[in-house]
C-alpha positions in Angstrom: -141.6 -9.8 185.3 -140.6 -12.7 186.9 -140.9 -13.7 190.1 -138.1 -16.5 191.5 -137.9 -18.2 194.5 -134.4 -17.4 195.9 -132.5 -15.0 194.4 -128.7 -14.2 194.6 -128.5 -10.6 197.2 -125.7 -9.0 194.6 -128.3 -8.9 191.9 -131.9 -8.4 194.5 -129.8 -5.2 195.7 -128.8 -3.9 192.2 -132.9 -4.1 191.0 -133.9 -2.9 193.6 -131.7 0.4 193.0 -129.7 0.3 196.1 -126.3 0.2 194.1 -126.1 1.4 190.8 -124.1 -2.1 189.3 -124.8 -5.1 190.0 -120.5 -5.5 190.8 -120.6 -2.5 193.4 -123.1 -4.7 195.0 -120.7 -7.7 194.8 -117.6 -5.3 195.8 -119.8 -4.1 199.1 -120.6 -8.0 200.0 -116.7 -8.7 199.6 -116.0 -5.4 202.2 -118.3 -6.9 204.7 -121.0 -4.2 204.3 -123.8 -6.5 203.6 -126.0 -8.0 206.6 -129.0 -10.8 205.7 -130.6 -11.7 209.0 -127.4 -9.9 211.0 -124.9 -12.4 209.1 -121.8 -11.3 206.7 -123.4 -12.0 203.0 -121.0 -12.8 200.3 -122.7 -11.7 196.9 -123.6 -15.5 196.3 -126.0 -15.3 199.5 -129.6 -16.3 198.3 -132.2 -14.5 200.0 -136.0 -14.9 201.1 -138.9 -13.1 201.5 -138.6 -11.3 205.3 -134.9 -11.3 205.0 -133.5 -8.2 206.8 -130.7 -6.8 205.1 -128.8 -4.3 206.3 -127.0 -1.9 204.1 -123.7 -0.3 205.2 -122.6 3.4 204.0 -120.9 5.4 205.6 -121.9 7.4 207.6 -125.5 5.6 207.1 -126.2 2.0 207.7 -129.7 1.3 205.6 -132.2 -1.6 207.2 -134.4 -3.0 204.8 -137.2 -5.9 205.1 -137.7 -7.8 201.3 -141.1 -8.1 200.8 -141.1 -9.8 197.0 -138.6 -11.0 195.1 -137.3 -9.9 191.7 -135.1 -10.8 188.7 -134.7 -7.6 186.7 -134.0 -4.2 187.9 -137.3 -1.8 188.3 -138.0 1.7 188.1 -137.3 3.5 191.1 -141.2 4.3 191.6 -141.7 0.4 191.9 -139.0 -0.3 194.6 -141.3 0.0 197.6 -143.3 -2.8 196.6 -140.2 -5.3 197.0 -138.2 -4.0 200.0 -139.8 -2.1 202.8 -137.2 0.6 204.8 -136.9 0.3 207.9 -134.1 2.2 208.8 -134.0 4.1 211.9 -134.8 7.9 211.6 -131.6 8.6 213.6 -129.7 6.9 210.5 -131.2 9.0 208.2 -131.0 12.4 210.5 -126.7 11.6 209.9 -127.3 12.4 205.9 -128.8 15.6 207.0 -126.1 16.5 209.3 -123.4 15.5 206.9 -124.6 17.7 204.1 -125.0 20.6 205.9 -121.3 20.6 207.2 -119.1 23.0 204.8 -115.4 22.7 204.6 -113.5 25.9 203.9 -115.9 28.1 202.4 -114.3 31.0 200.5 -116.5 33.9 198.8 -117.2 34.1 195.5 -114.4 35.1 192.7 -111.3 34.7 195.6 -109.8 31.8 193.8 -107.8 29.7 195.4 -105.9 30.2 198.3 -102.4 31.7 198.2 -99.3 29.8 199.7 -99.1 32.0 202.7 -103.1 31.4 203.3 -102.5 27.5 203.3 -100.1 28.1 206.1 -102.8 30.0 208.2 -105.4 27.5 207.8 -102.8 24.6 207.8 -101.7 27.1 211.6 -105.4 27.4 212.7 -107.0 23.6 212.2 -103.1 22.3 213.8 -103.2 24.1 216.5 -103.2 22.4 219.7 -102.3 25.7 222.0 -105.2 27.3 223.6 -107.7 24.7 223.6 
């Protein structure tokens, strides 16, 4: 593999698996959701060894340090010897919160809701009386 200098953040964050194309990186540079060193990076940015970059989705915002640099994309089991995570654990905690929120569970073989249902749930989520 080999190992460059400076190397553009669009492509260090797609081979390092944090976006699954390199242009998703590019778009989330563009959206402002990319930090180097606490600045906006546009996907052009170069970056160094012991840059902090700082990932933004929502509802997470990822901190990592870059520990190597790298041209090609790696296997997943080789990632943590190029970026080191150093997101907070309260960051990650939000995933857990997040998936374990349900919206409108129904049991098993009920189908969907009927016209008249949606206008009870519509009622009871609306309602502004008695709270």
């Amino acid at each position: 593999m080999i190992h460059e200098e400076n190397i553009r953040i669009d492509k260090f964050l797609w081979a390092v698996r944090i976006f699954k194309s390199r242009s998703s990186a590019s778009d989330a540079c563009r959206k402002g959701r990319i930090l180097v060193n606490n600045l906006l990076a546009k996907p052009s940015r170069i970056v160094t060894v012991n840059d902090i970059i700082t990932v933004k989705k929502p509802p997470v915002t990822y901190i990592y340090e870059i520990t190597d640099l790298l041209e090609n994309r790696i296997p997943a089991k080789m990632v943590n010897r190029y970026i080191k995570d150093i997101t907070p654990e309260e960051e990650k905690a939000k995933l857990l919160v997040m998936s374990n929120i349900r919206h409108g569970i129904r049991p098993r073989g009920t189908g969907r809701p009927t016209k008249k249902e949606r206008r009870e749930i519509d009622r009871f989520f609306n309602s502004t009386d008695g709270i």
